[in-house]
C-alpha positions as CSV (number, residue, x, y, z in Angstrom):
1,X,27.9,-23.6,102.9
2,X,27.8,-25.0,99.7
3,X,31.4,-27.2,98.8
4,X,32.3,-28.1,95.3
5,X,35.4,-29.8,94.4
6,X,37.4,-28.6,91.8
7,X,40.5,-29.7,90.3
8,X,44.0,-28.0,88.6
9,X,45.8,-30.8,86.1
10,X,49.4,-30.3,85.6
11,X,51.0,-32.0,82.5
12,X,53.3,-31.1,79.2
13,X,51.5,-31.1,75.8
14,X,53.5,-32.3,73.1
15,X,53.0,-31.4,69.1
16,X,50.4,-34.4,68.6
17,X,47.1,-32.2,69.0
18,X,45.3,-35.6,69.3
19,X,47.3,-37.4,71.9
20,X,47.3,-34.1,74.1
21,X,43.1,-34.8,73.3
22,X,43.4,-37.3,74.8
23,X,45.7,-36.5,77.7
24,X,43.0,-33.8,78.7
25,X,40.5,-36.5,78.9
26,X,42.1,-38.6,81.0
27,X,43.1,-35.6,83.5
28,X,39.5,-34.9,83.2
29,X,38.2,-38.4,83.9
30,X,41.0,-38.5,87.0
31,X,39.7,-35.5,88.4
32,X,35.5,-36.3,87.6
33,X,36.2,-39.7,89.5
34,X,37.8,-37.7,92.2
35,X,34.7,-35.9,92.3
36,X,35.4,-32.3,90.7
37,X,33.1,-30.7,89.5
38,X,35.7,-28.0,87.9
39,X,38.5,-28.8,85.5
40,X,41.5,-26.5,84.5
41,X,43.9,-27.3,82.5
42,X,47.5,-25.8,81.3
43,X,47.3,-23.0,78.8
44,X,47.9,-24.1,75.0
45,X,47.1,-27.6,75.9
46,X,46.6,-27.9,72.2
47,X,50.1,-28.5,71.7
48,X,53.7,-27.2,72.4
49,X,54.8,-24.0,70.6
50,X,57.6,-25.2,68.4
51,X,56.7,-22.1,65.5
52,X,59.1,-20.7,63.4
53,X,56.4,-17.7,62.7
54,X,53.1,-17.0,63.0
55,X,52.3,-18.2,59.6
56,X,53.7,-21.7,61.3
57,X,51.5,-20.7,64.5
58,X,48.2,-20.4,62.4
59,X,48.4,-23.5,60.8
60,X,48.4,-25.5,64.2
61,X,46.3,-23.9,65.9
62,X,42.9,-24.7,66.6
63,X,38.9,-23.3,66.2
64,X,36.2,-23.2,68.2
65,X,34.7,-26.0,66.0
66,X,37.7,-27.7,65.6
67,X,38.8,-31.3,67.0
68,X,40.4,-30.6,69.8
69,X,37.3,-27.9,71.0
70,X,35.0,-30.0,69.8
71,X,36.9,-33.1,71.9
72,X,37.2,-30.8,75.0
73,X,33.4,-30.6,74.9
74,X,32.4,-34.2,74.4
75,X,34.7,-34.8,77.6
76,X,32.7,-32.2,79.3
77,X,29.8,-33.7,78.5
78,X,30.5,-37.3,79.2
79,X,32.0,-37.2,82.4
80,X,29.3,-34.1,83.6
81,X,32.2,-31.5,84.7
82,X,33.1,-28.1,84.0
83,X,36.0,-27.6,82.3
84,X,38.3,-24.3,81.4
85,X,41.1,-24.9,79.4
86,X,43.8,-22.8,77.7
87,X,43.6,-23.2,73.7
88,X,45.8,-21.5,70.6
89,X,42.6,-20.2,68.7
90,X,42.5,-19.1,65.0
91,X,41.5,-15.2,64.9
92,X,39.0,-13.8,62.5
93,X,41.9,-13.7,59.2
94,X,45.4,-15.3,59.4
95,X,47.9,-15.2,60.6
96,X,46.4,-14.1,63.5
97,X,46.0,-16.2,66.6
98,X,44.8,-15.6,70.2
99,X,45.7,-17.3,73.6
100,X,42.7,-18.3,74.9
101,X,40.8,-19.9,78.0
102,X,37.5,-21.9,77.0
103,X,34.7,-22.5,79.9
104,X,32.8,-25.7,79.2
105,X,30.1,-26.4,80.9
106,X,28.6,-30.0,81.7
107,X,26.6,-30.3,78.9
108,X,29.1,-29.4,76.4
109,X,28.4,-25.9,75.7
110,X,31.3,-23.1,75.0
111,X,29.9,-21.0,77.5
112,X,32.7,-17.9,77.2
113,X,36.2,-17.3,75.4
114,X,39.2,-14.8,76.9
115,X,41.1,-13.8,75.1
116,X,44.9,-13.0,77.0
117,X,45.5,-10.0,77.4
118,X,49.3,-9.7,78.5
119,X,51.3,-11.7,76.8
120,X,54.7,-13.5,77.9
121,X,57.7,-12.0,76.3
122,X,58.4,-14.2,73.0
123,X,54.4,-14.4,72.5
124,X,54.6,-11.5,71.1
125,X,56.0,-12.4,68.3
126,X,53.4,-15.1,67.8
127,X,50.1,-14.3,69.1
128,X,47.8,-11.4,68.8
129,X,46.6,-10.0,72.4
130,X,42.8,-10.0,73.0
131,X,41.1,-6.7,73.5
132,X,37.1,-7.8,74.4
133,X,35.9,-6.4,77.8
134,X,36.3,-8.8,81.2
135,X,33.4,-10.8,81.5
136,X,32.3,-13.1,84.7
137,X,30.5,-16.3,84.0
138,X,27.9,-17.3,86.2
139,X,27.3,-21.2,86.7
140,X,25.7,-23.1,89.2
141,X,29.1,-23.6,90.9
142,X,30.0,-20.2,91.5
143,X,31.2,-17.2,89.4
144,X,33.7,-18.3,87.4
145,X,36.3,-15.4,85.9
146,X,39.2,-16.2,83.5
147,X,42.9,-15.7,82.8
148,X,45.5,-16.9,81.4
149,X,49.1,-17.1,82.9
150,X,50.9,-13.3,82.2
151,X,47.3,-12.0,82.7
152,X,48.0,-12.7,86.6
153,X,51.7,-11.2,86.3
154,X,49.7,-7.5,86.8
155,X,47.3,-7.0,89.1
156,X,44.7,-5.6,86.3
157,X,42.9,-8.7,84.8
158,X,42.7,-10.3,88.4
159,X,41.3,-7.2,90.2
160,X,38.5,-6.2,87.3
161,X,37.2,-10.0,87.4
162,X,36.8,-10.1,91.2
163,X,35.1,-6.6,91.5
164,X,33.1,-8.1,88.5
165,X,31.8,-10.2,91.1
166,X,33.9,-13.5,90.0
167,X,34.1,-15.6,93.0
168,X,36.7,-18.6,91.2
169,X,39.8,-17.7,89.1
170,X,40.3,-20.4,86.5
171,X,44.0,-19.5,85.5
172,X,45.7,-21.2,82.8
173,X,49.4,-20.7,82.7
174,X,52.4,-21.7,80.8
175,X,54.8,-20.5,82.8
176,X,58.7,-21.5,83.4
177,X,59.1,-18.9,86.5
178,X,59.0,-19.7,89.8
179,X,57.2,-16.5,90.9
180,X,54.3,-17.7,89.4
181,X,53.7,-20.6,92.3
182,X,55.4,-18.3,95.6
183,X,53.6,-14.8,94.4
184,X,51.4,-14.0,91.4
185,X,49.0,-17.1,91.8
186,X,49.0,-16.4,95.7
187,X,48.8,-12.9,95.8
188,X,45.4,-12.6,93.2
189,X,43.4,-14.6,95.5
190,X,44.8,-12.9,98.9
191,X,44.1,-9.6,97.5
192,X,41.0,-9.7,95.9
193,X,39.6,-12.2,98.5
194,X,38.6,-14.7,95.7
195,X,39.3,-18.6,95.0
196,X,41.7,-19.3,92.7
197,X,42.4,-22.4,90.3
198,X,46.0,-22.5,88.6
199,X,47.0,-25.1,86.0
200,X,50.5,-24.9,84.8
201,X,52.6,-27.2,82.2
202,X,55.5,-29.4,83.9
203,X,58.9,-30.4,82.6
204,X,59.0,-30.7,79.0
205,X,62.2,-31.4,76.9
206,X,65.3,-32.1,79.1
207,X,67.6,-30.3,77.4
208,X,65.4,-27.1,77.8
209,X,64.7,-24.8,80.9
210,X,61.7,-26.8,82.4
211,X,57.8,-25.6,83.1
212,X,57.7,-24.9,86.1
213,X,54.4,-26.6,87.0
214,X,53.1,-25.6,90.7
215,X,49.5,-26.2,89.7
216,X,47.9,-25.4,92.9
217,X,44.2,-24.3,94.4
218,X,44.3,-21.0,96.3
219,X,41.8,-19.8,98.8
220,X,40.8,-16.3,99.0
221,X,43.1,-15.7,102.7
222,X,46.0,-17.3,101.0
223,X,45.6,-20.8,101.6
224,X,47.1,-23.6,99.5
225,X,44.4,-26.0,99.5
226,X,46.2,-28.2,96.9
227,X,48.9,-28.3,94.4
228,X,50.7,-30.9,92.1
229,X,54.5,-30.0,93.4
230,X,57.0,-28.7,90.8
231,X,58.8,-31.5,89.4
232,X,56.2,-34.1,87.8
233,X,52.6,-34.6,86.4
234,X,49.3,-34.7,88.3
235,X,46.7,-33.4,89.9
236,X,45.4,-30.9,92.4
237,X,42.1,-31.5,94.2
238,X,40.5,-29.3,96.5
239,X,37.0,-28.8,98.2
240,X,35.8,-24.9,97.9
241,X,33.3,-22.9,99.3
242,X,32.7,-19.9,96.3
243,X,30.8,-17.9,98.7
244,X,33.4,-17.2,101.1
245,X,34.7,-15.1,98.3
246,X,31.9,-13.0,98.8
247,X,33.5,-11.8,102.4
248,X,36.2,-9.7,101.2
249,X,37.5,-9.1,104.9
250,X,41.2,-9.4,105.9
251,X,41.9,-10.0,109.3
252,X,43.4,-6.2,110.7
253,X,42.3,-4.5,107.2
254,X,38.7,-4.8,106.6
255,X,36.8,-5.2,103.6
256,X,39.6,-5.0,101.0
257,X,36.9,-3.4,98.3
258,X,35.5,-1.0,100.8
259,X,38.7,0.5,101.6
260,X,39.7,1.2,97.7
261,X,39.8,4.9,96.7
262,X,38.1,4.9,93.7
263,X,38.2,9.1,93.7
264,X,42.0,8.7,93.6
265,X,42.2,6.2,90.6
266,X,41.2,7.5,87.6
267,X,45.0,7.2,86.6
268,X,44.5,4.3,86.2
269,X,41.8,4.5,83.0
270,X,43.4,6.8,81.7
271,X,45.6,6.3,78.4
272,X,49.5,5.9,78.5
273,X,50.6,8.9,76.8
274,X,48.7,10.9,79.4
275,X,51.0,9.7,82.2
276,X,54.2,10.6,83.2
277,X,55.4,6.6,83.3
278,X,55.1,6.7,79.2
279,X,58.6,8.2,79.4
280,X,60.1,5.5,81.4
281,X,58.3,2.5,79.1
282,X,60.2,0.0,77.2
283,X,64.0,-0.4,77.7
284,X,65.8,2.3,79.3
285,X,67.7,4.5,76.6
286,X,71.0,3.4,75.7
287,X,72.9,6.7,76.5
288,X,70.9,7.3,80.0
289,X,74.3,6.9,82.8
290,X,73.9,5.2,85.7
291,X,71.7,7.1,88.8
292,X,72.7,5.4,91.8
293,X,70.6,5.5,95.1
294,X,72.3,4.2,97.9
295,X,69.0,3.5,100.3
296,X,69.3,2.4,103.9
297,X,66.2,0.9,105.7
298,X,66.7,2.3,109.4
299,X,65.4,-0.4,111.4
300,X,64.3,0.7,114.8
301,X,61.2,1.0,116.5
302,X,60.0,1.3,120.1
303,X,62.2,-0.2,122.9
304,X,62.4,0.0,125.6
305,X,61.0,3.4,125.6
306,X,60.3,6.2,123.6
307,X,63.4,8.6,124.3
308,X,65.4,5.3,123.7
309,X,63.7,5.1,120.3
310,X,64.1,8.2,119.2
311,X,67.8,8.4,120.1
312,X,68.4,5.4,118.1
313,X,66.8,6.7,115.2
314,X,69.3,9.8,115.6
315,X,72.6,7.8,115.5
316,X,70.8,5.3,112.8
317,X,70.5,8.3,110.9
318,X,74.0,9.5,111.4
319,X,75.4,5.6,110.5
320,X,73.8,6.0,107.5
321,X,75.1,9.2,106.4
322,X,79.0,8.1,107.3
323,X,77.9,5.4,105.6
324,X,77.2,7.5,102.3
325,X,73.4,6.6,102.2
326,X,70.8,8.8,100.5
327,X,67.6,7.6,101.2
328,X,66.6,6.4,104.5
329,X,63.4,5.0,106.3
330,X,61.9,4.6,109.5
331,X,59.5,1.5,109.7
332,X,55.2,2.3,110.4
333,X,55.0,4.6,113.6
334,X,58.7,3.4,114.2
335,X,58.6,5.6,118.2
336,X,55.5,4.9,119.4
337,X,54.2,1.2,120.6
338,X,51.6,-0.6,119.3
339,X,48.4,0.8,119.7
340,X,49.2,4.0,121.2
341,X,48.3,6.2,118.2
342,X,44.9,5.0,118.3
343,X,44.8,5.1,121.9
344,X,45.6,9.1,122.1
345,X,46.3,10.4,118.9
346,X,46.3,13.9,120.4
347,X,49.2,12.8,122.5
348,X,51.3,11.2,119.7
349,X,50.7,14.0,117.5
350,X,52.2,16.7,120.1
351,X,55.2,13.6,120.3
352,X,55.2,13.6,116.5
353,X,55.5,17.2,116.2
354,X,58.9,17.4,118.4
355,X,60.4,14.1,117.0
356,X,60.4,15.5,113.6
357,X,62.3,18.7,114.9
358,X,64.9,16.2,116.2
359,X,64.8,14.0,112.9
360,X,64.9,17.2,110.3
361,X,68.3,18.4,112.6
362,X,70.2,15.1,112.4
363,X,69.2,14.6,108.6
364,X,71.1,17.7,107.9
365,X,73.9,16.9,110.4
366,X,74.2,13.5,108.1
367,X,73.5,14.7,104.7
368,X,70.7,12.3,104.8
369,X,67.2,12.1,102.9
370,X,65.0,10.0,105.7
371,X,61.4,9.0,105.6
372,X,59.8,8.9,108.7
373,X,56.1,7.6,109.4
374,X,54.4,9.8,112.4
375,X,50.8,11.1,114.1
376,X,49.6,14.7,112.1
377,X,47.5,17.4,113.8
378,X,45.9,20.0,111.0
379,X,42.6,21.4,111.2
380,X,41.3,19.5,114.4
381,X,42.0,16.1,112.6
382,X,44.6,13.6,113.1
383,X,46.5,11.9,109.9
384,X,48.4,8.7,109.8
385,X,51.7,10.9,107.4
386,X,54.1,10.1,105.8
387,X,57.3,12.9,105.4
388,X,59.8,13.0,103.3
389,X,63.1,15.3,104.6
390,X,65.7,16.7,102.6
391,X,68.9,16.5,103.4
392,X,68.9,19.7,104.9
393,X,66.2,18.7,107.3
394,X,63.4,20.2,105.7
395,X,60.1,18.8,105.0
396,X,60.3,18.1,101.1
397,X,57.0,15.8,100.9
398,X,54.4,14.5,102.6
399,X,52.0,11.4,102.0
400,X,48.5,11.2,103.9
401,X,47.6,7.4,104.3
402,X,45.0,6.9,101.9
403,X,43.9,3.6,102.6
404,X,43.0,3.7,106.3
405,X,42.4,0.0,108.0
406,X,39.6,-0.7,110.4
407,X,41.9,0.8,113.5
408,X,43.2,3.9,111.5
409,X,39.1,4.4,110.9
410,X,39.1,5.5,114.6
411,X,41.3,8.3,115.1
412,X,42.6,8.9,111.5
413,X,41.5,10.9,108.4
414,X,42.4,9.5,105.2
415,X,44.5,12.0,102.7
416,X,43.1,12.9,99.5
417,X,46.5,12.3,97.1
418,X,48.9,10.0,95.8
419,X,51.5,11.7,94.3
420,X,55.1,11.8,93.7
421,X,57.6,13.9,94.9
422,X,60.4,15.2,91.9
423,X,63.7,15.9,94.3
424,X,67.4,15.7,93.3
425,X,68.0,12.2,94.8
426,X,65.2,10.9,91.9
427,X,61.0,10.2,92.2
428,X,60.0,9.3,95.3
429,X,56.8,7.7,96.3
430,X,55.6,6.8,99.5
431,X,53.1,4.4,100.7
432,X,52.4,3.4,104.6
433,X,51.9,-0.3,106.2
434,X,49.7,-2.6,105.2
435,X,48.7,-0.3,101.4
436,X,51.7,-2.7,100.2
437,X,48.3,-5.3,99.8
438,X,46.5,-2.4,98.0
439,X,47.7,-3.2,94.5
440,X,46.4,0.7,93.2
441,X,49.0,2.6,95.6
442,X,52.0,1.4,94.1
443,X,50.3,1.3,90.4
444,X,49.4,4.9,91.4
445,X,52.8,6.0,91.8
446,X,54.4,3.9,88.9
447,X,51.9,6.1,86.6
448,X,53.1,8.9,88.2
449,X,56.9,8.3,87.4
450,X,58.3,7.2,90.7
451,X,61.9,5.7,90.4
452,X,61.4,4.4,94.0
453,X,58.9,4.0,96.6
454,X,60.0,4.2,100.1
455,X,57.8,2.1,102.3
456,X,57.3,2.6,106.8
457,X,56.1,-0.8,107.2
458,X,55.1,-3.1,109.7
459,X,54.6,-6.9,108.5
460,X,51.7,-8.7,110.2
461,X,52.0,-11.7,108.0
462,X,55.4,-13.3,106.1
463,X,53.5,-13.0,103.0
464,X,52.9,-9.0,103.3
465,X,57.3,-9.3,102.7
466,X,57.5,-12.2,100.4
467,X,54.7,-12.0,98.3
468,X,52.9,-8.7,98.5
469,X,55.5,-6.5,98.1
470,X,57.6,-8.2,96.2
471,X,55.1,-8.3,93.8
472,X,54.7,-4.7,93.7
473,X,58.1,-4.4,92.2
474,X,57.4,-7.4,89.7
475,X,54.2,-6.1,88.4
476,X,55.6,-1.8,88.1
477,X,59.5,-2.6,87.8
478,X,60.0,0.0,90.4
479,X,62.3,-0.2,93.4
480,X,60.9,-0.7,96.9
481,X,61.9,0.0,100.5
482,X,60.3,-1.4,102.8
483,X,61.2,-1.0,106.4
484,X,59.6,-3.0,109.4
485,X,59.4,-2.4,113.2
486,X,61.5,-4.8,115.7
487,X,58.0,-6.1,117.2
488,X,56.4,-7.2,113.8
489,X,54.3,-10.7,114.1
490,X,55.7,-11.3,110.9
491,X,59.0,-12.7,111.7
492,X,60.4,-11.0,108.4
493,X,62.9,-8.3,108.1
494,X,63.3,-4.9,106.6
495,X,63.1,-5.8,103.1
496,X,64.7,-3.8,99.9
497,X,63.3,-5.2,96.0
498,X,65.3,-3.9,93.3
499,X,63.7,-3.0,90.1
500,X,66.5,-5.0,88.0
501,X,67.0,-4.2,84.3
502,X,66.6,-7.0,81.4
503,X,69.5,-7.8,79.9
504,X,69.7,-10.3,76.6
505,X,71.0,-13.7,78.3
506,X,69.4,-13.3,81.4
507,X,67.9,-16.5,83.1
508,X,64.0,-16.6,83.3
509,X,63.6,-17.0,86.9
510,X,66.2,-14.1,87.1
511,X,63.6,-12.2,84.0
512,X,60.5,-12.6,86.2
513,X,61.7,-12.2,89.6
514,X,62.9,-9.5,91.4
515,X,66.1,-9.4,93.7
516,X,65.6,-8.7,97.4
517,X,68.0,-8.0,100.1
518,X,66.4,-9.0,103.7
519,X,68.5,-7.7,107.0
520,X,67.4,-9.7,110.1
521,X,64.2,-9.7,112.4
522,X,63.9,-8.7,115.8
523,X,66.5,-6.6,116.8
524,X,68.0,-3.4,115.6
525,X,69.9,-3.3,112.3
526,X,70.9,-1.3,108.9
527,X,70.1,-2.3,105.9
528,X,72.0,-0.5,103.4
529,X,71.6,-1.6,99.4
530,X,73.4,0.7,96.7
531,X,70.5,1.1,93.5
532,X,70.5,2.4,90.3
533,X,67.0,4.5,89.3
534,X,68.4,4.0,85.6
535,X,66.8,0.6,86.1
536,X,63.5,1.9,87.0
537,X,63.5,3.0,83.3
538,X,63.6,0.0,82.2
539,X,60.1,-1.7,82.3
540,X,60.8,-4.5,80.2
541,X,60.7,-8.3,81.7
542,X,62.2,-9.9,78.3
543,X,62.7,-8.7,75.1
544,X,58.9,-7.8,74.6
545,X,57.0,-7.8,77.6
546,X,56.9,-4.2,79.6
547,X,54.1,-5.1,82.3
548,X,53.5,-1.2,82.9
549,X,53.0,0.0,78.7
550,X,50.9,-3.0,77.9
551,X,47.8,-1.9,80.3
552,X,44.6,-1.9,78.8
553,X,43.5,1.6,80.2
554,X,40.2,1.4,78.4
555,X,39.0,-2.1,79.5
556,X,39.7,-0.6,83.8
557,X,36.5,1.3,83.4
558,X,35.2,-1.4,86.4
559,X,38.5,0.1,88.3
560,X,36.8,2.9,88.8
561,X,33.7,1.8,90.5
């Protein structure tokens, strides 16, 4: 075990480059006499972005040899400490100007520049994006990778610097949304197993919508080591470990690289106008009507026994059609308890086999399109499948879990597709269990045009609800249902996230985060939430930023691998 301590500083920059100089310095003395041996600070810590244009923007930024850069590095030096720190740099010719992240190293050196890649919403109008491949910095502290605030909105940037072998995150953000602190910072460690080091800006003008600070120090199961609170300045300060980053295991998963299916993804390096997502890019056209979707999670799973369950199911399914629903699902192996898949999967496929009869019959008696998570025989091997029945009970679709965990490796073969099914209730994607923490499943199906992804879950953890697949939502602007089993660990209900169109005027927290409809825990209920796919055509989060059309397909090469 080797321990460093490393530190996140949370304060506003103002427009006096050289008091926010020295504001760095003194967050960088607090945190050296604290005994860090890492620094981030806020993105633009240069100064506040008060630009009328980007002729305005070029003439206060900064360069690499600048005074502020050049001041950053002195601090580095004197006080022995790495430092990464987001900068407004000059590009090669004006007006041009990039977002960057600068890693300092203890003797002063620039040792690397990112560029950002995604930009936040009005940035665009400003700032020029960066383009240069990811690269992983090597220190004597760890493996250091960098981002900068929007950069950690998709799951992209994040997941190409871990399998780059980057064991710390240094993320520099800017950021007035709360997501930011409950999901995107969170979520990048959990998923990609990796520390991660967030410095946001705090407060700022009072009669403005304030920074949103959360400056907090992630570990790579989720942990919050450290953070600086929401409302004031400060200082985060934890100890880290950066090989632990180098186990990648999550508890009931397994190695979370290991289980990636790489022969599935090239998707996602290949260019936009390839995919069948281009079409649904920017804001949804002004003459597309309404599409509504009227989705129902069915929640019911085994109890007391299986007969019970499946009977349950049955009149769930007819409630929902009286009820006018289109869509509905079943949650993850909703009539069998725990473990007994794996135990005989012979025996739950035969089960499987005659409980889909009985589903397909009452899904035409309701009118009803139902999802419903089973055991599937073919070929002498057993599938964890996902169908999809029409409302006249046939089978219309049917997903193979791709991403089998370390029980599903037992009894299960994995499927070889992730695909889409095109049906007159809209594009339906599925995805089973705990893929809602593979962040290429629901990319996957975004690419491939779904308008909704209908989700048999079973929540281990609060945070596979709140912050994993909400997140998915976020980062494709897709609708998700996700329905969970009455014995979950997790505590959390059946959980719908709506895909929610921008509109001019809307709030930021309202611009970033997703709305989610919850029913209860526990016990049997319906969940029924009325959607409009119209808004899954609408990938824009602000007036600029569409998280989906501003991939960089040609830097995922490391995707791939």
């Amino acid at each position: 075990m080797a321990l460093h301590r490393v530190a996140a500083a949370q304060f506003f920059s103002g427009t006096d480059a050289a008091a926010n100089l020295e504001l760095c310095d003194d967050y960088v003395r607090r945190a050296a006499e604290a005994g860090a041996r890492l620094v981030v600070l806020p993105e633009n810590s240069n100064r506040l972005r008060d630009y009328a244009d980007r002729r305005e923007c070029w003439e206060w930024s900064e360069t690499l040899d600048g005074a502020f850069v050049s001041g950053l590095r002195a601090s580095a030096r004197a006080w022995g400490v790495y430092i990464a720190a987001g900068v407004d740099l000059r590009g090669e010719s004006a007006p041009d100007v990039h977002i960057c992240s600068v890693l300092i190293g203890p003797d002063g050196d620039v040792l690397g520049v990112h560029r950002k890649h995604v930009l936040w919403d009005y940035e665009y109008t400003l700032f020029v994006p960066g383009d240069e491949p990811y690269r992983v910095h090597e220190t004597e502290i760890g493996r250091i990778g960098l981002l900068l605030c929007a950069d950690g909105i998709v799951p992209d940037t994040p997941r190409a610097l871990a399998l780059s072998g980057a064991q710390i995150l240094c993320n520099s953000l800017n950021s007035r949304g709360p997501d930011e602190y409950r999901v995107h910072v969170p979520l990048r460690a959990m998923e990609n197993r990796v520390f991660h080091v967030a410095a946001n800006t705090v407060g700022g003008p009072a009669d403005g919508w304030p920074w949103m600070g959360g400056s907090q120090i992630v570990a790579p199961d989720g942990t919050r080591l450290a953070d600086a609170g929401e409302l004031e300045p400060g200082l985060a300060v934890a100890d880290i470990d950066p090989g632990e980053a180098d186990d990648k295991t999550m508890p009931g998963v397994g190695d979370v690289f290991a289980w990636r299916r790489t022969d599935l993804y090239s998707p996602l390096a290949a260019p936009l106008e390839a995919l069948p997502v281009a079409a649904m890019c920017g804001p949804a056209p002004e003459d597309m009507a309404p599409r509504p979707l009227r989705a129902a999670a069915l929640q019911v799973s085994h109890f007391p026994n299986t007969e019970w369950t499946v009977t349950r199911a049955l009149e769930q399914i007819a409630y929902a059609g009286r009820r006018g629903a289109d869509l509905g699902v079943l949650p993850a192996l909703f009539c069998f308890r725990p473990g007994e898949a794996a135990a005989d999967p012979a025996a739950a496929a035969r089960l499987s086999r005659g409980v889909l009869e009985r589903l397909g019959r009452a899904c035409a008696d309701a009118g009803v399109w139902v999802v419903a998570h089973l055991v599937e025989e073919a070929a002498g091997a057993y599938h964890s499948t996902a169908y999809l029945l029409d409302r006249a009970g046939r089978i219309a679709h049917t997903y193979r879990k791709t991403h089998l965990n370390a029980a599903e490796r037992g009894w299960a073969v994995p499927g070889d597709r992730i695909d889409v099914a095109h049906t007159e209730i809209g594009a339906v994607g599925l995805m089973v269990g705990d893929e809602v923490w593979v962040p290429e499943v629901a990319r996957l199906l975004t690419l491939a045009g779904a308008e909704v992804i209908a989700h048999p879950a079973d929540w281990r953890a609060p945070e596979e609800a709140h912050v994993a697949a909400t997140e998915r939502t976020e980062e494709n602007r897709v609708h998700l249902v996700s329905c969970t089993r009455l014995d979950s660990p997790a505590d959390v209900g059946s959980q719908v996230v709506r895909a929610d169109e921008f509109a001019p005027g809307q709030p930021i927290a309202l611009m970033r985060y997703p709305t989610g409809h919850w029913s209860r825990p526990g016990f049997e209920e319906q969940l029924l939430v009325d959607l409009d796919l119209r808004e899954s055509h609408s990938k824009m989060m602000g007036h600029h930023l569409d998280p989906v059309a501003t991939r960089a397909p040609g830097l995922y090469g490391s995707l791939l691998r």
